[in-house]
Each structure stands twice: as C-alpha cells, then as structure tokens.
C-alpha positions in Angstrom: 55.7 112.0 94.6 54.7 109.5 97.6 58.7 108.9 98.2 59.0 113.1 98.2 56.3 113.1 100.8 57.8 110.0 102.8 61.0 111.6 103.0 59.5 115.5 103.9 57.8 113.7 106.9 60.9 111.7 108.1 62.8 115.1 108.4 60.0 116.8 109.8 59.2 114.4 112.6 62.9 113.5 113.3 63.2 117.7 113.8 60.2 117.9 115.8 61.7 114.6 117.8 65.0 116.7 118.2 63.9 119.6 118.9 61.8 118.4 121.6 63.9 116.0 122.7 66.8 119.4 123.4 64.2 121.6 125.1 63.2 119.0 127.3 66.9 117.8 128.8 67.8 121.4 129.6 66.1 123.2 132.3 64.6 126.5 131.0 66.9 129.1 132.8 69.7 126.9 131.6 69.4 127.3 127.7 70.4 130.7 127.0 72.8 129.8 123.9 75.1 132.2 123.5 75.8 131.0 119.7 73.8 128.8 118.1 73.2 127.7 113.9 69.6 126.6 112.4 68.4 125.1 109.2 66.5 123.2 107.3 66.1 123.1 103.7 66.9 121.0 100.3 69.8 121.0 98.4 70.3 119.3 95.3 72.9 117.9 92.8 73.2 115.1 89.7 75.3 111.9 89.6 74.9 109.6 86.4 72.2 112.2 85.1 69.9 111.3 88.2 69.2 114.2 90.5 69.8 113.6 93.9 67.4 115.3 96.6 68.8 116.1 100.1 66.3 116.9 102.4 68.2 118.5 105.9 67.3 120.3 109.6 69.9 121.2 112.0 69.6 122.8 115.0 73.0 123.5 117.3 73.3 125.6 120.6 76.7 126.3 122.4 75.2 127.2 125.6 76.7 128.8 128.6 77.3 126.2 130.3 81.1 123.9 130.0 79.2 121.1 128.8 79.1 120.2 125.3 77.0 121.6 122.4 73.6 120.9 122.2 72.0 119.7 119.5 70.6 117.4 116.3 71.1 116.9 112.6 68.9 115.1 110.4 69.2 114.2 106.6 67.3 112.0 103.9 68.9 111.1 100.9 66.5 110.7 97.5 67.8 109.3 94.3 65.5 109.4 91.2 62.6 108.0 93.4 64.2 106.1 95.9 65.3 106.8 99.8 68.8 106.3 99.6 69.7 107.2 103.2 68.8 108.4 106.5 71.0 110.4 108.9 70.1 110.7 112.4 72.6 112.2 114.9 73.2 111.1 117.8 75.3 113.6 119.6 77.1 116.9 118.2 80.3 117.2 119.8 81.9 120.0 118.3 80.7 123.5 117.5 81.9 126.8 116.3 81.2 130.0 114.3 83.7 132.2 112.2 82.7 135.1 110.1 83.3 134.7 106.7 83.2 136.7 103.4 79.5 137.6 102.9 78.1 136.3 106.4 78.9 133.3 108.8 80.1 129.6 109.0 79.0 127.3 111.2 80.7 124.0 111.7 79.7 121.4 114.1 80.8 117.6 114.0 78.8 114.3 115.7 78.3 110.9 115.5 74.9 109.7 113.8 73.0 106.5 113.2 72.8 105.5 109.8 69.8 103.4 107.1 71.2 102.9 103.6 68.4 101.8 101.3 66.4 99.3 103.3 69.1 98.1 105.5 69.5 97.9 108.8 70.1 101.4 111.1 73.8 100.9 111.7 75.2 102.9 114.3 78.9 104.5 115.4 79.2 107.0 111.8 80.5 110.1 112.3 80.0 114.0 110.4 80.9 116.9 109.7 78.5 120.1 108.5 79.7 123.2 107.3 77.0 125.9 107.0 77.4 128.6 105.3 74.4 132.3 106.2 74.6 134.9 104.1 72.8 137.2 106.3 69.6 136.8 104.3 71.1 137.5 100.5 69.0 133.8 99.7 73.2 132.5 99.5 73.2 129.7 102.0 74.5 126.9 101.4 75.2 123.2 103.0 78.6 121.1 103.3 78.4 117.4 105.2 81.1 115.2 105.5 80.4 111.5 106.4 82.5 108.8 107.6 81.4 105.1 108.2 81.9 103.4 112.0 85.4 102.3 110.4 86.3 105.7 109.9 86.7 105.0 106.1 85.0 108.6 103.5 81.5 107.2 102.8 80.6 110.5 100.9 81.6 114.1 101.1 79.6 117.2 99.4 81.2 120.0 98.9 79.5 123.7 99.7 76.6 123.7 97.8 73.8 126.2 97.9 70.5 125.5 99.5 67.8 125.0 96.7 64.9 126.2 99.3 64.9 126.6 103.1 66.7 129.2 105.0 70.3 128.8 107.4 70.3 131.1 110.1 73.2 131.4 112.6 73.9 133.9 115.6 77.5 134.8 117.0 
C-alpha cells in the first residue's frame, strides 16, 4: 500500500511539474492547440503470475505555431510491491491524430529520462505512445514503446485497455 501511494504521488507531481512547466513557456495568446491528446490512468497486466501496475499522465498539444509539439509523458512501473521504473519525458517530438474504428488515436514519440529500480536516472531513451479514445464508451486504452539510449527494445506493450482513468483527444 505505501509503494501504491509512493508511486500515485510521483505521477501526480511529475504531471503537475509538466503541466506547469508547458503553461508557463508559452505565452497565453500563443497556446491555442489546435489538436491535442490527455490522459492519465492505470493500466494493468501479469508476467510470471505477478501483476504489474502502470501508473500514466500525458498531456500533448500541436499548437498553431511551426514549432514542435508541446508536451510531457510520465509513467511508474510497479511490480508485486516494488517501483520498477520511472519514465520522465523530456521532449515529445512527434505528434498526430487519426480516426479510427470506434474513436481516435493519438501517437506522439519523445525522448525521456529513465530510473530502473534504484538505479541511477539515465538519460537519452526514446518512446513511443499510442492512445487509443473511444469517445467516452470507458474503451481507452494505452500502447508505449520504449527503446534504451542504444536504441536496443527495452519493453513494448501492446494496446491494452485502461483499468481506470480516462483518454481524451481532440482533432
């Protein structure tokens, strides 16, 4: 329980953090996004008979501007009882929106700094995130994609539905 709540407040304060950190670079008349994706949420799945908890927030603007997207994503990795990993983006460089069968996809790309277990933060990973609204049918669901600062697959999940929290994305 005292890991669940260490991890809910990592994500939490890395979001506000982000979030913050976004509004405060842009001036205000400046971030009318034209698209953007949003979410944040817990997804979940077994390995070896140990569930795995996946704590996420995301928040990705393409703004009007020709300047890159705007934006953060934010993951905590929890096996059994134990903080397995910490994503923290550092830039999202790629971002774009397709309709889908039953709602949207979002997929933006970045590179992140990294903690595995108690490790150092190790810096120069890359991602991918493919999110999937279902225009409020309680569908959503998460895809991330992670490569290590050689480029090598660390870990890749495929679409997997959202256990609670909410995706929301505007074209």
């Amino acid at each position: 329980m005292k890991n669940k709540a260490i991890a809910i407040s990592i994500v939490i304060i890395l979001s506000l953090t982000a979030t913050l950190s976004i509004v405060s670079a842009q001036p205000t008349n400046k971030v009318c996004a034209k698209s953007f994706a949003v979410g944040a949420g817990l997804f979940l799945h077994d390995e070896s008979g140990v569930t795995h908890k996946h704590y996420f927030d995301f928040s990705v603007f393409d703004t009007n501007t020709k300047n890159s997207p705007v934006g953060s994503f934010n993951l905590v990795c929890v096996h059994g009882k134990e903080i397995a990993m910490i994503i923290k983006s550092d830039d999202i460089t790629s971002f774009s929106i397709e309709k889908v069968k039953g709602g949207l996809m979002a997929t933006f790309t970045g590179s992140a700094t990294v903690k595995m277990d108690n490790g150092p933060w190790l810096e120069g990973w890359s991602f991918t995130v493919a999110a999937f609204d279902s225009n409020g049918k309680s569908n959503d669901a998460i895809s991330i994609t992670l490569l290590n600062s050689d480029g090598q697959l660390h870990c890749t999940m495929e679409l997997t539905p959202i256990a609670s929290g909410n995706i929301a994305i505007k074209n």
